[in-house]
Structure formats: structure tokens, C-alpha cells
TORFINU-370886 format. One record per residue (C-alpha): x, y, z; residue in one letter; residue number from 1. Coordinates in nm, 3 decimals, decimal comma. Example, Ala and Ser with C-alpha at 12.3 -4.5 7.8 and 13.67 -1.06 7.14 Angstrom:
// TORFINU-370886
+---------+---------+---------+-----+-----+
:      c1 :      c2 :      c3 : res :   n :
+---------+---------+---------+-----+-----+
:   1,230 :  -0,450 :   0,780 :   A :   1 :
:   1,367 :  -0,106 :   0,714 :   S :   2 :
+---------+---------+---------+-----+-----+
END
This chain:
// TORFINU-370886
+---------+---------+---------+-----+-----+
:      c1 :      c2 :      c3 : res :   n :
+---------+---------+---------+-----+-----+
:   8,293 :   4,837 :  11,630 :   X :   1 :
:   8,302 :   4,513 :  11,470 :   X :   2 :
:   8,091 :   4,211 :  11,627 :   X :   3 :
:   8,386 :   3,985 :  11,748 :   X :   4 :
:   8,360 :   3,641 :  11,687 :   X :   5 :
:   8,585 :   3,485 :  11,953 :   X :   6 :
:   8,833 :   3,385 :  11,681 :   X :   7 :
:   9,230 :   3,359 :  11,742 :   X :   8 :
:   9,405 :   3,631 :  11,584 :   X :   9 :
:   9,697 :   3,569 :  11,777 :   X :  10 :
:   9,840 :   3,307 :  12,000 :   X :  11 :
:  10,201 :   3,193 :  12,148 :   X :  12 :
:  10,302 :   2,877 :  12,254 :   X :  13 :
:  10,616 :   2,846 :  12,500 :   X :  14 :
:  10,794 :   3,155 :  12,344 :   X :  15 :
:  11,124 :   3,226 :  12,444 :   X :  16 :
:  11,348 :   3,477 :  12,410 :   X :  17 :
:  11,728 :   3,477 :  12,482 :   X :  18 :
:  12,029 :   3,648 :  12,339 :   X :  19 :
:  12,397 :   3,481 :  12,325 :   X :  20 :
:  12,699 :   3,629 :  12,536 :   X :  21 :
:  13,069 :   3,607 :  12,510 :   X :  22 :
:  13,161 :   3,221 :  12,676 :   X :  23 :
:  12,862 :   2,992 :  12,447 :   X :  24 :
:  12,654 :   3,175 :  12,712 :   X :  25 :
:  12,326 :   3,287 :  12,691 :   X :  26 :
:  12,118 :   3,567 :  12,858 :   X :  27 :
:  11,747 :   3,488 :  12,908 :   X :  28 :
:  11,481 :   3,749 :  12,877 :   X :  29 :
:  11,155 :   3,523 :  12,886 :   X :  30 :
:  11,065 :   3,214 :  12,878 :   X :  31 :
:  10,729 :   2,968 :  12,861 :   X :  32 :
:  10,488 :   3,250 :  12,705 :   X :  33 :
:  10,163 :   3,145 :  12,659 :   X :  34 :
:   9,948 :   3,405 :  12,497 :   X :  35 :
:   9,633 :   3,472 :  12,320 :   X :  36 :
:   9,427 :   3,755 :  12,156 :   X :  37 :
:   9,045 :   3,719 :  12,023 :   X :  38 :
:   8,941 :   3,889 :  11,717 :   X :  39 :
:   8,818 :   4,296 :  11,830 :   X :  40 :
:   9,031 :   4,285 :  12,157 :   X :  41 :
:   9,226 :   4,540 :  12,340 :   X :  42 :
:   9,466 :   4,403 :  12,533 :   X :  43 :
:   9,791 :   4,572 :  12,751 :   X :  44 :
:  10,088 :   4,407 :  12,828 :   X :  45 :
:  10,249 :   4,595 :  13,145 :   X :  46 :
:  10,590 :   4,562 :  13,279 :   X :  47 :
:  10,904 :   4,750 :  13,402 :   X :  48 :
:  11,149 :   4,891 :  13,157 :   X :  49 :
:  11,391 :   4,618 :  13,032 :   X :  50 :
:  11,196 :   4,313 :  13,126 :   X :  51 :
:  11,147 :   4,238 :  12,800 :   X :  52 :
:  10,785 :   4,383 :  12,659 :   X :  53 :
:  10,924 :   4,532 :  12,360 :   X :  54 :
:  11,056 :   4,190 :  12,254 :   X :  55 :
:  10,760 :   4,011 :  12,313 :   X :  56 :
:  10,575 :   4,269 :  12,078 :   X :  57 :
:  10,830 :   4,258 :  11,809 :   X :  58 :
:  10,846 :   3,879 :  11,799 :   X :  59 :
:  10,427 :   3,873 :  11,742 :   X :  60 :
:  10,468 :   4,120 :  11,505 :   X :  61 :
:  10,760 :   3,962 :  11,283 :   X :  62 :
:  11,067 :   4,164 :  11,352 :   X :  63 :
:  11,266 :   3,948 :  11,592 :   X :  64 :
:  11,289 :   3,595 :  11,575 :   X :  65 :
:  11,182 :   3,320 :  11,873 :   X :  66 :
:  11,494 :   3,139 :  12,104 :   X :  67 :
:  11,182 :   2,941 :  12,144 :   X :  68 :
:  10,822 :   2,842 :  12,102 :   X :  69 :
:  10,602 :   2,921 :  11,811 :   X :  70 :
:  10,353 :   3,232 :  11,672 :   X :  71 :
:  10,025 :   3,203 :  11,492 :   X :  72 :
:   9,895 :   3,460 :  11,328 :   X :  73 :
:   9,533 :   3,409 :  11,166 :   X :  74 :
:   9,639 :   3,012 :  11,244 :   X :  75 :
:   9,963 :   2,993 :  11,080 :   X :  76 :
:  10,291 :   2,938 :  11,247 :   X :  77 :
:  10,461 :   3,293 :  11,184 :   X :  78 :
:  10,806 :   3,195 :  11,209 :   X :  79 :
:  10,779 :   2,911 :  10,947 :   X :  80 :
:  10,748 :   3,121 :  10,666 :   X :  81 :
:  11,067 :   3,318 :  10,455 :   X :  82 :
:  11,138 :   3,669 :  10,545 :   X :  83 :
:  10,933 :   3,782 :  10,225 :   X :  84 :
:  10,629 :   3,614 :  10,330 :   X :  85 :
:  10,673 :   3,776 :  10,714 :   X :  86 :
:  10,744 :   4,096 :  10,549 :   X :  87 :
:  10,421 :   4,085 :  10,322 :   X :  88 :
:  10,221 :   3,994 :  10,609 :   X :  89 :
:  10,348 :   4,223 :  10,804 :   X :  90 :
:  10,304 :   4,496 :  10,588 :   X :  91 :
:   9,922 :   4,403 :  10,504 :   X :  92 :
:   9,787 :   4,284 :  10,809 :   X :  93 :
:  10,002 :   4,384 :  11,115 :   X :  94 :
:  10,034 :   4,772 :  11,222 :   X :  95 :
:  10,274 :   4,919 :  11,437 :   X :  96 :
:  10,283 :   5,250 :  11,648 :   X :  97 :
:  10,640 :   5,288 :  11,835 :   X :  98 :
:  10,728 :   5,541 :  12,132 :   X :  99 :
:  10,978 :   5,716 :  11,908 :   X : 100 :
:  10,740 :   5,772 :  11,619 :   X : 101 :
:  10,992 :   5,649 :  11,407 :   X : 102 :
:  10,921 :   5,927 :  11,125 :   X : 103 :
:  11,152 :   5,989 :  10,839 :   X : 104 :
:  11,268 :   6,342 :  10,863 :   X : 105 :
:  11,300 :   6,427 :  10,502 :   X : 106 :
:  10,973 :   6,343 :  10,411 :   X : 107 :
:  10,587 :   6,512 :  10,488 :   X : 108 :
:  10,336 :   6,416 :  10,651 :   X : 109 :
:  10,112 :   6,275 :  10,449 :   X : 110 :
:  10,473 :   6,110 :  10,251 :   X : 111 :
:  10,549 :   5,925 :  10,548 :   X : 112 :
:  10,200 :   5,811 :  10,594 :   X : 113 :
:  10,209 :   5,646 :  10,262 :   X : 114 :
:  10,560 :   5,427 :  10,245 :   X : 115 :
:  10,354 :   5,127 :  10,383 :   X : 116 :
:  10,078 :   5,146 :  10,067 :   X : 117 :
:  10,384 :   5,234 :   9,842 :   X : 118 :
:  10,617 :   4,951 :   9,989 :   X : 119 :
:  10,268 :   4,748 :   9,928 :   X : 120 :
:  10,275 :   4,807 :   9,572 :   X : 121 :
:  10,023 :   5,097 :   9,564 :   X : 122 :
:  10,068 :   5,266 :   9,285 :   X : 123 :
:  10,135 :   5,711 :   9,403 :   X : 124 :
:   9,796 :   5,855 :   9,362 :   X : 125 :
:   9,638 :   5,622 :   9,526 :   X : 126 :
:   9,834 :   5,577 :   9,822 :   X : 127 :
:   9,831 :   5,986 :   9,840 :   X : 128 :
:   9,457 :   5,986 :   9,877 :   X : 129 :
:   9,456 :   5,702 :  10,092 :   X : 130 :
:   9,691 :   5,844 :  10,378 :   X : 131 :
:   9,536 :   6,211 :  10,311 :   X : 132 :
:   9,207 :   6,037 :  10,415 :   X : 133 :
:   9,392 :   5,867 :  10,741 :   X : 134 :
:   9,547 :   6,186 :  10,829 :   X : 135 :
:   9,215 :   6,334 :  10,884 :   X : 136 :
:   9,112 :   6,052 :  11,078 :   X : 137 :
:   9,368 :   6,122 :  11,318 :   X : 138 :
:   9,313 :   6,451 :  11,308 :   X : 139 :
:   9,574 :   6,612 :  11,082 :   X : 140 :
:   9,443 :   6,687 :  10,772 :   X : 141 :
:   9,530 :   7,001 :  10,779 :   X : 142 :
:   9,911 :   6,917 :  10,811 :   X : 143 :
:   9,950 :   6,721 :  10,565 :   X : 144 :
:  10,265 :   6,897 :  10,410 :   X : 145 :
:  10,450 :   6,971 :  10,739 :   X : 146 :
:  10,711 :   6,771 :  10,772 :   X : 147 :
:  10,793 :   6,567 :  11,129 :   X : 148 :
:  11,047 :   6,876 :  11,262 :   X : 149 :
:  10,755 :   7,128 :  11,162 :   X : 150 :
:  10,505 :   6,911 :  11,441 :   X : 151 :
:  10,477 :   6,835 :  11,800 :   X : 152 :
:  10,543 :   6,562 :  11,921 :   X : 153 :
:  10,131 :   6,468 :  12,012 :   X : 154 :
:  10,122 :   6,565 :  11,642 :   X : 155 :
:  10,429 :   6,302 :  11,481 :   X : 156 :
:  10,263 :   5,991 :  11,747 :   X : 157 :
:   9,930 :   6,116 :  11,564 :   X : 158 :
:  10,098 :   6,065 :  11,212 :   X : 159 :
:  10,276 :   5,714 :  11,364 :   X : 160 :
:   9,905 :   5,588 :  11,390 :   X : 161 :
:   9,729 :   5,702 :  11,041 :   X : 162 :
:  10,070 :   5,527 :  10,932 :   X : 163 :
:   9,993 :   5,250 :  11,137 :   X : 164 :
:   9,658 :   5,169 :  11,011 :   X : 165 :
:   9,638 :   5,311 :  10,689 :   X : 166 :
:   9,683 :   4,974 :  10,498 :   X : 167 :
:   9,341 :   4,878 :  10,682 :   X : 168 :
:   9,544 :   4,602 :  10,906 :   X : 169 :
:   9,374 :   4,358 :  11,155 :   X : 170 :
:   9,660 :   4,319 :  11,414 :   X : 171 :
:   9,803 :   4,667 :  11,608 :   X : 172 :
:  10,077 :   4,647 :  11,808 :   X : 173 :
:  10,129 :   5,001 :  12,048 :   X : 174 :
:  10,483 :   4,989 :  12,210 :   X : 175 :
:  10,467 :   5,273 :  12,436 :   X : 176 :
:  10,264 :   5,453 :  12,257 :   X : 177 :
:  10,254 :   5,747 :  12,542 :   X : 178 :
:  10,577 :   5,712 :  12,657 :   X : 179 :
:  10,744 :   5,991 :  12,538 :   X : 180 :
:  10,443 :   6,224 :  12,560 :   X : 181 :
:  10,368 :   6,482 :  12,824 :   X : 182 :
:  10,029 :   6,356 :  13,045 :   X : 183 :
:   9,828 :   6,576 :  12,873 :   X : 184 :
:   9,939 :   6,475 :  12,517 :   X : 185 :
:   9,957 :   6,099 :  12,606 :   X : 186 :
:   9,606 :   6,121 :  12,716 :   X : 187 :
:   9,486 :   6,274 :  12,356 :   X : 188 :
:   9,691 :   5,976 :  12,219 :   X : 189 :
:   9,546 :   5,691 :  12,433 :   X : 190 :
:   9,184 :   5,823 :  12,376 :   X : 191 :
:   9,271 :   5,833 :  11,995 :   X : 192 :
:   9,406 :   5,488 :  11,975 :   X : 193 :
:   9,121 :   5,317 :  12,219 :   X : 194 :
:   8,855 :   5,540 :  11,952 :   X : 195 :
:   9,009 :   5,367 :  11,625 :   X : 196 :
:   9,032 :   5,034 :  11,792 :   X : 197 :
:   8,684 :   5,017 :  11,858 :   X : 198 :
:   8,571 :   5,178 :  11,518 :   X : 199 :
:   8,779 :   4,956 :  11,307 :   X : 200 :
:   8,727 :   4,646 :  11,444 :   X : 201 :
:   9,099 :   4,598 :  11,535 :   X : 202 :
:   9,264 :   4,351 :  11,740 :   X : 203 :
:   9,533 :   4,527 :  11,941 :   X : 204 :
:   9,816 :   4,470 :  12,215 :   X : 205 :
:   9,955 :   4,779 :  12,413 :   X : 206 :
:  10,257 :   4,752 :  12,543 :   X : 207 :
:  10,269 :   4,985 :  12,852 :   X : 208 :
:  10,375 :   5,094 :  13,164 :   X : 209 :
:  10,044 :   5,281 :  13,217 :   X : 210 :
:   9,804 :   5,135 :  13,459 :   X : 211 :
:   9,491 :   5,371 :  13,315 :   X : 212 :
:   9,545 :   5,203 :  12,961 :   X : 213 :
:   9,455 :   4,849 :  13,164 :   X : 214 :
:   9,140 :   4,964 :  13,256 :   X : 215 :
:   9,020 :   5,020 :  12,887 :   X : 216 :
:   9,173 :   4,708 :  12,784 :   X : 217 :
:   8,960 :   4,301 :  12,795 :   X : 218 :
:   9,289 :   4,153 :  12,946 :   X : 219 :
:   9,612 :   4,290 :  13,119 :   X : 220 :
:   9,927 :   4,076 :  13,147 :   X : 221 :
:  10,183 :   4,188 :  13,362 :   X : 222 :
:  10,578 :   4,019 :  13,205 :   X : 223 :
:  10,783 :   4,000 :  13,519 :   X : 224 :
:  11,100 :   3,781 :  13,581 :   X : 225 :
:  11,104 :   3,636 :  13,267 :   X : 226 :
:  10,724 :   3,514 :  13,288 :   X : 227 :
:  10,378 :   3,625 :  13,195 :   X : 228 :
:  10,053 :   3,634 :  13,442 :   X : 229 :
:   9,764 :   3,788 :  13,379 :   X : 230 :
:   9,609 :   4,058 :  13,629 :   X : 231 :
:   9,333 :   4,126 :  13,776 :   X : 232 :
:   9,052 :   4,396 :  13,713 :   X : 233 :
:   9,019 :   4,536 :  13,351 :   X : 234 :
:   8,690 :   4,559 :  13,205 :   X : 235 :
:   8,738 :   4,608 :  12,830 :   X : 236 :
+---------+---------+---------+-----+-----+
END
């Protein structure tokens, strides 16, 4: 794992989420959300269903836009820039691994591993060898040409991840990433994704509901009633 050097990859200041109703009215889903994540940490954000933990990921990560407050990312305000420049970053640095795999049906394996290098710029070839060599990382080099009906579902949250990293990001964001996984499988999953982290030097946020994924992580934050706070206990 890569020597961390205490620097910020990641830090919120007063972020605020709300989304407007019928009447000029608004409904709050957090508020005041002061956050930060050191270069090489794993860290979980837990929380009941609804309460807003998805939100919080996707506004770090650059899909959903701040009621309030401000994102850095590597020291620069995230929601400053145009959607191209959040959508190049996002796409270099920033990896994501959702609950629902998110797979496109029609395409293999190792196909859907590669849209991130090809909506990079990659040119085919390369991008081919490059996800061929993250499949195998994961585990599934030898279903490389099955497409996401043709694989369990331990198998597609496998292919999520080699998607997820195989632009070589610093940033992971896990929503869930067991959530839809039987124990057993979710296990497999958890050990794979706490494995990479550490080999890779990553930075990474889980967003879970899972109290074992806490104890691998440096910090857990439990987002409650609109608020963050952190807990007590994990080790890292």
C-alpha cells in the first residue's frame, strides 16, 4: 500500500443538500457537513436507508450538485468548475462502484470494463488490454466475453470494480457495494474491495449499512437526522 502522506484528498465545508417541493417549499436532506478524507484512507459512511448517504456520495463524486457548502477535491472547489471539467475529473480521478452494478446489458465483460478508458479518449486496443488486465485483478479473467446476464451477481459487482478502477483513479466511492449481495457473496466483495484499496494506494469512502465494513475502515461517520458525527471504534 502506498505510504500516505496525511494530504487532503477530499474535504466538505457546510454541505447541504435539499430538494424543492410544490408551494416555493423545500425538503431538507442534510445540512452543515463537515468532512474530510487523507490520502490512502478507508473510510465508511453508515446510515439508515433514505437519510441521505447516497447523496452525500454523489455530491463528492460530481453527479449531484450542493443546496449548499463547497467540495475540494485535490484542493479545488469541485463545484466551481463547468460540467466538462467535473466530467473529466471525474472520469480520470474519481471511481465509482454502485449496489446495482449498473452494467450495460448488451455489452461483455471486458466491453463494459473499458467505456471509462474509451470515454477517456483511449484509443480500442489499448483500453481492451487495459480492462482484460483489471478483470484478472478482480478475478475474472476468464470471463471476459460473458456478458452481465451470463454472470452472477458476486460476478457483475466484481466487473463494477475492475470498471471502477481501471482508469488507475485516486478517489473510490462504494455505495452499497454489498447491498444487493447474499452474506456470503458480499463478504467476497468487501474482502476484494478492502484488498485493492490497500494495494493501490486508494483513498476510498463506503457508503454502508454494514457495521463489519467499519471495523476495516480509519474513520466511520454515522449521517443521521440530517447531520454527520463520527463514531466510535474503527481501527483502519
Amino acid at each position: 500500500m502506498v505510504t500516505e502522506n496525511n494530504q487532503v484528498i477530499v474535504r466538505t465545508e457546510n454541505l447541504g443538500k435539499a430538494y424543492p417541493l410544490p408551494g416555493n417549499q423545500w425538503l431538507p436532506v442534510f445540512e452543515g457537513l463537515d468532512f474530510e478524507l487523507r490520502t490512502g484512507e478507508l473510510v465508511a459512511v453508515m446510515g439508515v436507508s433514505g437519510v441521505g448517504k447516497t447523496t452525500f456520495l454523489n455530491i463528492i463524486g460530481g453527479l449531484d450538485r450542493p443546496t449548499e457548502g463547497r467540495v475540494f477535491f485535490r484542493g479545488q472547489n469541485l463545484w466551481e468548475k463547468t460540467p466538462t471539467e467535473i466530467a473529466v475529473l471525474r472520469n480520470r480521478y474519481i471511481g465509482f462502484v454502485f449496489q446495482f452494478y449498473h452494467l450495460l446489458p448488451e455489452f461483455s465483460a471486458i466491453e463494459n470494463v473499458a467505456i471509462p478508458l474509451l470515454i477517456g479518449g483511449r484509443g480500442r486496443e489499448e483500453a481492451m488490454e487495459k480492462a482484460a488486465r483489471a478483470l484478472e485483478e478482480v478475478g475474472l479473467g476468464g470471463r471476459a466475453t460473458a456478458r452481465p446476464a451470463q454472470l452472477s451477481g458476486g460476478e457483475q459487482q466484481r466487473v463494477a470494480v475492475a470498471r471502477a478502477l481501471v482508469t488507475g483513479p485516486d478517489l473510490l466511492l462504494a455505495d452499497e457495494p454489498t447491498g444487493n449481495l447474499d452474506w456470503k457473496t458480499g463478504e467476497m466483495i468487501l474482502d476484494l474491495i478492502i484488498d485493492l484499496h490497500r494495494r493501490k494506494g486508494l483513498s476510498s469512502i463506503i457508503v454502508t449499512h454494514n457495521e463489519r465494513i467499519a471495523r476495516f475502515c480509519r474513520r466511520a461517520y454515522l449521517l443521521e437526522a440530517g447531520r454527520m458525527k463520527l463514531l466510535e471504534g474503527p481501527t483502519g
